[in-house]
C-alpha positions as CSV (number, residue, x, y, z in Angstrom):
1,X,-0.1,-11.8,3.3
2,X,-3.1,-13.2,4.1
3,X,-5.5,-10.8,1.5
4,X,-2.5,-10.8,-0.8
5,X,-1.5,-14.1,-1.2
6,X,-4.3,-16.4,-0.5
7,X,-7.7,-15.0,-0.7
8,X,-7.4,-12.8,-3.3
9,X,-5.5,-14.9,-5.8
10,X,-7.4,-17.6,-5.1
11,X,-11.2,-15.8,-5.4
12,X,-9.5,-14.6,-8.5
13,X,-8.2,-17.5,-10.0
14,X,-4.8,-16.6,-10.0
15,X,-1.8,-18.4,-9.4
16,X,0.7,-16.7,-6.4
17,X,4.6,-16.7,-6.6
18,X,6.1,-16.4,-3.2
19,X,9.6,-15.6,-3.5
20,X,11.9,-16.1,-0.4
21,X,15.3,-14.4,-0.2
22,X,16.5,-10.9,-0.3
23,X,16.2,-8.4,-4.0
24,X,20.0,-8.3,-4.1
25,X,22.8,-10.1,-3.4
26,X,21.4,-13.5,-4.4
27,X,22.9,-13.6,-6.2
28,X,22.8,-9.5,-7.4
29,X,20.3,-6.9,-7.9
30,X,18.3,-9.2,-10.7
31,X,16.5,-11.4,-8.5
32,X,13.4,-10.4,-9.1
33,X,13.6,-9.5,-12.6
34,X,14.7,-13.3,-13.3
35,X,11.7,-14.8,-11.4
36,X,9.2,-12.2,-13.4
37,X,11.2,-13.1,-16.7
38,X,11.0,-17.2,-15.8
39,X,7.5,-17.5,-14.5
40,X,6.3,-14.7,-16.4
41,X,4.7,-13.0,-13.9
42,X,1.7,-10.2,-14.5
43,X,2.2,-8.2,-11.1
44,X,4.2,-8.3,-8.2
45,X,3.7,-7.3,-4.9
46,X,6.4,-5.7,-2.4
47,X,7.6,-3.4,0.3
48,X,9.3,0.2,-0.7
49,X,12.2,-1.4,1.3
50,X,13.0,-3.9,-1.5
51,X,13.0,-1.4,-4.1
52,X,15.5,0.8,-2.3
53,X,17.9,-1.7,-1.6
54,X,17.5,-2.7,-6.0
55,X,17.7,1.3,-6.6
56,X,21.2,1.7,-4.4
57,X,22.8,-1.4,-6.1
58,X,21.5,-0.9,-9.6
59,X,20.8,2.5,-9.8
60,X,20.8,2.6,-13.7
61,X,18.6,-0.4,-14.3
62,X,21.0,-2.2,-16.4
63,X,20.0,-5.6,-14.0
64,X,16.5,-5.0,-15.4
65,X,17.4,-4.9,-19.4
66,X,19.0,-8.6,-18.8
67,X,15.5,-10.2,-18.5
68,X,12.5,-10.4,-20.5
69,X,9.8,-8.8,-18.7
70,X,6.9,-8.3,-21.4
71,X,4.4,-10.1,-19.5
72,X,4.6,-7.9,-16.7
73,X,2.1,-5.3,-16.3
74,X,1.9,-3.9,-12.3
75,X,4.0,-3.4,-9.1
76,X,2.1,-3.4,-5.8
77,X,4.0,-1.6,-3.2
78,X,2.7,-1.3,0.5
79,X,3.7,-1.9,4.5
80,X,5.2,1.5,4.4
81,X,5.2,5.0,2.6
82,X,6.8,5.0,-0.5
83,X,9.0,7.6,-1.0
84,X,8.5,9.6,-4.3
85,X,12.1,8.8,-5.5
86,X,11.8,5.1,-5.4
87,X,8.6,5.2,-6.8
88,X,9.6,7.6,-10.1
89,X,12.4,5.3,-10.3
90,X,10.6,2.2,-10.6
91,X,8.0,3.7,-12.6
92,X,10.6,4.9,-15.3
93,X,13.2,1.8,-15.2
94,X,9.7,-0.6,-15.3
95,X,7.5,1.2,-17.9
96,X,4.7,-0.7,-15.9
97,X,2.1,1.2,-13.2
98,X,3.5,1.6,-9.7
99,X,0.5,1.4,-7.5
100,X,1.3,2.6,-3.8
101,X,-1.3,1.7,-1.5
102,X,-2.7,1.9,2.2
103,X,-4.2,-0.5,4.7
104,X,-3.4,-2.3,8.2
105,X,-3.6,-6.1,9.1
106,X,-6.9,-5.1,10.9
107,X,-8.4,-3.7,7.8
108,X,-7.5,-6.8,5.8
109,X,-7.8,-5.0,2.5
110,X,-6.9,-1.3,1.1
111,X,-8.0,1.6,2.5
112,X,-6.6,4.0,-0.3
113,X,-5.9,2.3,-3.7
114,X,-5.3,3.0,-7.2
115,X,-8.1,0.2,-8.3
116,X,-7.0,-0.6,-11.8
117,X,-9.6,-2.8,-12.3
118,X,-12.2,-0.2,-11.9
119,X,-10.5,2.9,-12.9
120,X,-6.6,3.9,-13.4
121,X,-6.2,7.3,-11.5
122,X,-3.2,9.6,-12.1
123,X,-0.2,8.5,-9.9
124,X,1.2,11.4,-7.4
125,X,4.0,10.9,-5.8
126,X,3.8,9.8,-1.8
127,X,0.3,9.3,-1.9
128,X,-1.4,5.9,-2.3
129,X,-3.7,7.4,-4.0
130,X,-7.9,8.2,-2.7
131,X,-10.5,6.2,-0.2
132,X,-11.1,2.9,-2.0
133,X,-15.4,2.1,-2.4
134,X,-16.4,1.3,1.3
135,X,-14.4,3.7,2.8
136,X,-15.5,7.1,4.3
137,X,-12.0,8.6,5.4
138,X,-12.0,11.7,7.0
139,X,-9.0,13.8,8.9
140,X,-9.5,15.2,12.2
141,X,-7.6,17.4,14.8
142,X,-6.9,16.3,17.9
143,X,-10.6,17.6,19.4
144,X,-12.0,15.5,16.7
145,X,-12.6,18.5,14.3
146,X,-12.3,18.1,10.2
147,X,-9.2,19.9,9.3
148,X,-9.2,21.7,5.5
149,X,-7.1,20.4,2.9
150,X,-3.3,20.1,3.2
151,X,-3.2,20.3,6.9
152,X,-1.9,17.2,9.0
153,X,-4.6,15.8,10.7
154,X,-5.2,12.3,12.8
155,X,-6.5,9.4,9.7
156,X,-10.0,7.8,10.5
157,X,-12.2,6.0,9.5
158,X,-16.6,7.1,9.7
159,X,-18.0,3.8,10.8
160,X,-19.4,1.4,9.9
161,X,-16.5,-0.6,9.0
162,X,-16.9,-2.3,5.2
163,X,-17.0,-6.2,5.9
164,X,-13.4,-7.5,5.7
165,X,-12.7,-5.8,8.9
166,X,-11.8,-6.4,12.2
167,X,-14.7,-7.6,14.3
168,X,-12.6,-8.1,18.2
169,X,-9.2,-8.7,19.2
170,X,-8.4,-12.3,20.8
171,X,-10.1,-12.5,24.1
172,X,-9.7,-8.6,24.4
173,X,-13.6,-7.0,23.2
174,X,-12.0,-3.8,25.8
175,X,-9.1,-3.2,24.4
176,X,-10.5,-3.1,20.7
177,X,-13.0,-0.4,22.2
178,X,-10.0,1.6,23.9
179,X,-7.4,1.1,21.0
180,X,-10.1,2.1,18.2
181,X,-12.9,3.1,18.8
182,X,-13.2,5.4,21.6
183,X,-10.3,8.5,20.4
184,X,-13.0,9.8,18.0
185,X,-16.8,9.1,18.2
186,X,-17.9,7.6,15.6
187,X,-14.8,6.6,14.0
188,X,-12.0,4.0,13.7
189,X,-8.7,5.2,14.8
190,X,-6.2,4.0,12.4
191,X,-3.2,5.3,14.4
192,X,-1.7,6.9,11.3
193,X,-1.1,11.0,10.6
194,X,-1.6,12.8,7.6
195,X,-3.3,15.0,4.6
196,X,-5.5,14.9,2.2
197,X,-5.1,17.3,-0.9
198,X,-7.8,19.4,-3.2
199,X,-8.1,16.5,-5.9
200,X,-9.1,13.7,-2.8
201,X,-5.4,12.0,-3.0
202,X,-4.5,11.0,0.7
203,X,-1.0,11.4,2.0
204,X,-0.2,9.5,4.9
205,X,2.9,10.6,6.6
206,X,3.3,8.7,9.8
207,X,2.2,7.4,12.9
208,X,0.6,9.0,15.6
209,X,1.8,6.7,18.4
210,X,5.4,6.2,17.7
């Protein structure tokens, strides 16, 4: 919320639509595609969540040929993995990029991206794509050892930290030590599980303390 809808709009000169209210059911599964349509919006940002709910009540699309969307031209999705069916759906009912992407509240900005504005990467499905610029992300086992490519692995993070990132947490300097920093020498523990394939694409597949 806080990268998406106020700093980066506004150090970008862009003008943020918050839309409040559920994808379907208000009062059907065209709520967002009227909202694009009447503000002509360029991109949207959302949770897979909203795009499932849209998918089971409108699984053809026909909601989305209603509404003028030619000013549209990106979907954000993020706060959870996508999950490749929902994203080849939107992908073919949109005719727009669907850019998954990875990052926690204490990152405050991606850690895995497709950045179209500085190059448009092919889109695999399930994976939010590779380390954005500032971001050394590496895959360990649980002894702290690099694991090869494909095999499940805790995420981290090689410090330093880009700016942007979590300095403390609220009168706790310890427990930001014990939480992140001190798994894995030298790294920040993102609390996340995955892969990584032969191309660089990152595939993050859970969490590691659920």
């Amino acid at each position: 919320g806080h990268s998406y809808i106020c700093y980066g709009p506004l150090l970008n000169g862009s003008t943020t639509l918050v839309y409040e209210g559920k994808p379907i059911g208000t009062p059907d599964a065209g709520a967002f595609w009227r909202v694009i349509s009447e503000h002509k919006v360029k991109s949207m940002f959302t949770a897979p969540t909203a795009f499932r709910a849209i998918r089971k009540q409108d699984q053809d699309g026909e909601f989305i040929k209603k509404y003028d969307l030619s000013h549209f031209e990106s979907l954000f999705l993020a706060g959870e993995r996508c999950d490749p069916d929902t994203l080849q759906w939107a992908e073919e009912k949109l005719q727009v990029p669907v850019i998954d992407h990875w990052w926690q509240t204490e990152t405050g900005w991606a850690i895995a991206a497709n950045c179209l504005g500085i190059e448009k990467l092919p889109v695999k499905s399930g994976s939010p794509t590779v380390a954005v610029p500032g971001y050394s992300v590496d895959f360990l086992d649980g002894k702290g050892n690099p694991v090869e490519s494909g095999q499940m692995g805790n995420i981290v993070v090689k410090l330093p930290l880009p700016p942007g990132t979590l300095k403390t947490l609220w009168n706790d300097d310890e427990r930001l030590i014990k939480s992140y920093f001190s798994t894995f020498d030298g790294y920040y523990l993102t609390g996340d599980a995955g892969y990584r394939d032969e191309d660089g694409y990152i595939y993050v597949m859970g969490r590691t303390d659920d």
